[in-house]
C-alpha positions as CSV (number, residue, x, y, z in Angstrom):
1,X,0.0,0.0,0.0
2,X,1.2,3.6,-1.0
3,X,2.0,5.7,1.7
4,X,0.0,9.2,1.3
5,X,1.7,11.8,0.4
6,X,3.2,14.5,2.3
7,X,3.4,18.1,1.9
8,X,6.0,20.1,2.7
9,X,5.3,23.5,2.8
10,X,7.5,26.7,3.9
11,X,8.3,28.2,7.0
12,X,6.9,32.0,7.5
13,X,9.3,33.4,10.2
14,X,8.3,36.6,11.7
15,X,11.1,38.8,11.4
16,X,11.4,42.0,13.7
17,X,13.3,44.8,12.5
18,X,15.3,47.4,14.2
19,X,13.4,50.6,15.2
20,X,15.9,53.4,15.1
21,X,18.7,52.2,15.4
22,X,19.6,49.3,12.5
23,X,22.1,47.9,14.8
24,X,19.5,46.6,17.4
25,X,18.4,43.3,15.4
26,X,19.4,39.7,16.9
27,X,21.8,37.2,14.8
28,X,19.1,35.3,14.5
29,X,17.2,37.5,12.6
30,X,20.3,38.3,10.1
31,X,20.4,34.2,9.9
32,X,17.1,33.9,8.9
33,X,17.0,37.1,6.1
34,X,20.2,35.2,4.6
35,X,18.8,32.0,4.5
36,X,15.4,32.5,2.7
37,X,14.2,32.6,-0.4
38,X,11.6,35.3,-0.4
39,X,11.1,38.5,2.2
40,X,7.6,39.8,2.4
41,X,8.2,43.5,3.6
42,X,6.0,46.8,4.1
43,X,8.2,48.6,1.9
44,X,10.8,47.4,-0.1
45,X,13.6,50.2,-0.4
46,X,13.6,49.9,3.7
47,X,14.1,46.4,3.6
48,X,16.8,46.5,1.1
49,X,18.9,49.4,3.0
50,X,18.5,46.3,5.9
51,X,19.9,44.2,3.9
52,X,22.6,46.3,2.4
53,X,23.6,47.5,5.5
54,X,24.5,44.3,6.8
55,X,26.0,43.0,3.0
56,X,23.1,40.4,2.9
57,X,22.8,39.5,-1.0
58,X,19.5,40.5,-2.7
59,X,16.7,38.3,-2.0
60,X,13.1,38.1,-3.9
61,X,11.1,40.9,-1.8
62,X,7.4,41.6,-2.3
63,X,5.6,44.0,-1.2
64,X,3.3,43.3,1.7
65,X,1.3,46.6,2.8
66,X,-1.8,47.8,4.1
67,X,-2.6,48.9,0.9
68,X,-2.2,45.2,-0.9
69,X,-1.9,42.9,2.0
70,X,-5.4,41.3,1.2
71,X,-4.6,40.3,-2.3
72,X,-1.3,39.4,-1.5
73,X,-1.2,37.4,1.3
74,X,-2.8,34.6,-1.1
75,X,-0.1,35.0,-3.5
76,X,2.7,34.6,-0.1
77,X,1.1,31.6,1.0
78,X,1.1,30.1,-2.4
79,X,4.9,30.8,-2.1
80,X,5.1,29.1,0.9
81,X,3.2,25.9,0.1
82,X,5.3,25.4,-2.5
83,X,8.2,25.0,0.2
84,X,10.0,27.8,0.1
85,X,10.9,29.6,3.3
86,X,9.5,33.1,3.8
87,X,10.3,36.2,6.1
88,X,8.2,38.7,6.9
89,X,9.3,41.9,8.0
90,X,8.0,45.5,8.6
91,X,9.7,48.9,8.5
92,X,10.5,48.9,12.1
93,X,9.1,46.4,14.9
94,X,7.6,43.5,14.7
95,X,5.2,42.8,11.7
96,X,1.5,41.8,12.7
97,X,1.6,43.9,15.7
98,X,0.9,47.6,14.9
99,X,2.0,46.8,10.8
100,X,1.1,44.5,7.8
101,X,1.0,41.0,8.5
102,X,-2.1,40.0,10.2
103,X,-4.0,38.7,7.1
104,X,-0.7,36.9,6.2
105,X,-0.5,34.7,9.3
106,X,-4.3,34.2,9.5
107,X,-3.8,32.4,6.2
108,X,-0.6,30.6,7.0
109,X,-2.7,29.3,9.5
110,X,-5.5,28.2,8.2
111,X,-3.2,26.7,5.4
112,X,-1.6,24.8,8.4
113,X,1.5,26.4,7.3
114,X,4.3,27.0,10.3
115,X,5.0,30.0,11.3
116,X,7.6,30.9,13.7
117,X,8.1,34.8,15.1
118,X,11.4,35.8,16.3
119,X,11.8,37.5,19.3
């Protein structure tokens, strides 16, 4: 008898992001924005002055603000179910909180995707 199959689907880490000052981020959080694929952010030009500040190589980021988080939390989780790791960050804090990212997660969820926030 076949065994069913599995899927393997992403992780969606929950990336907080300095508020001030861009030296206040854990190594963690550098680990994780190295390692995957894809980076969900509220704005784009913030996220890659992030990255370039800390010489992390260009990563696929999409857009993922109030303005388009509806339509494009689908599109993130679709990302994500096809098993690529994703990390979503805001301009400053912790995304889902006070920013973009609720819709996102309420998704993952309900896809029964993990999600794991940083501290």
């Amino acid at each position: 008898m076949a065994e069913p199959s599995r899927h393997t689907f992403g992780t969606l880490y929950l990336v907080p992001t300095p508020i001030g000052n861009l030296e206040d981020i854990t190594m963690r959080a550098l680990r994780i924005l190295r390692d995957v694929e894809t980076i969900a952010c509220e704005d784009t030009r913030v996220t890659a002055q992030l990255l370039r500040h800390y010489e992390i190589p260009p990563r696929r980021l999409i857009s993922n603000f109030s303005g388009n988080e509806a339509g494009r939390a689908g599109q993130i989780v679709e990302i994500l179910r096809q098993g690529a790791d994703v990390a979503l960050v805001s301009d400053a804090g912790t995304p889902g909180i006070s920013d973009p990212g609720t819709r996102l997660v309420a998704l993952a969820i309900a896809a029964g995707i993990p999600i794991v926030p940083l501290p």
